[in-house]
N, C-alpha and C positions, 0 to 999 in steps of 0.2 A: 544513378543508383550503383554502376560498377564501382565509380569512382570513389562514391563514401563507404562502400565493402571493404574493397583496398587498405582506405583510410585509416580504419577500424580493425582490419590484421595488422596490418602496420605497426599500430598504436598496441597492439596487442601481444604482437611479437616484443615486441622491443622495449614495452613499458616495465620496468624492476619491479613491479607487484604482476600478480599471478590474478587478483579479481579487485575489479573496478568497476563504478558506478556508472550510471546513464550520465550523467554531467562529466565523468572524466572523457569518455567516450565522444562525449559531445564538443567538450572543449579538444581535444585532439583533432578530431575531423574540421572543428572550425579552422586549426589553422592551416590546414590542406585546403580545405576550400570554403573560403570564408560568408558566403552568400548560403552553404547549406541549409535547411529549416531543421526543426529540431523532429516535426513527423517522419520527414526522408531518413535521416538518422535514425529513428527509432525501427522504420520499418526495415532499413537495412539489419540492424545488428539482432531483429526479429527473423527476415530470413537465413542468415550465418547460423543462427540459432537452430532454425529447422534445417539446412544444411549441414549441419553438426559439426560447424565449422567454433561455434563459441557456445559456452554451454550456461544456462540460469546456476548463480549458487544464491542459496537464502538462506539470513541470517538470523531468522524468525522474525527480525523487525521490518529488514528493507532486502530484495534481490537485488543482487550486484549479478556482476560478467564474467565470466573466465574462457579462456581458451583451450578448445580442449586438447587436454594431454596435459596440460600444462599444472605444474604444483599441484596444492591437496585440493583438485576441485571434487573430485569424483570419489563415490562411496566403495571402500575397498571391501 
């Protein structure tokens, strides 16, 4: 579970968009560790979420990811 956390700041830090999908997320972590399931991924970047570590943006159709601080995730 540390490991796909990690994965997922990672990917977060360093990815040139500001908010992405559960599949970008997911395809990121697969290439760190390729055997992850797609559950462990979700409950990881579920607790980062409550950790306030990555924050939900919704775009009225589908909720993507952002990390917080980061770009226009957050309501000014």
């Amino acid at each position: 579970m540390e490991e796909i956390k990690k994965a997922i700041l990672d990917f977060a830090e360093t990815s040139k968009k500001t908010k992405f999908y559960f599949k970008d997320i997911e395809k990121a972590v697969k290439k760190v560790i390729p055997d992850a399931k797609p559950r462990e991924i979700k409950k990881a970047a579920t607790a980062l979420i409550n950790a306030e570590k990555l924050i939900y943006f919704s775009t009225g159709s589908s909720t993507m990811y952002g990390l917080k601080g980061r770009g226009q995730t957050e309501d000014h």
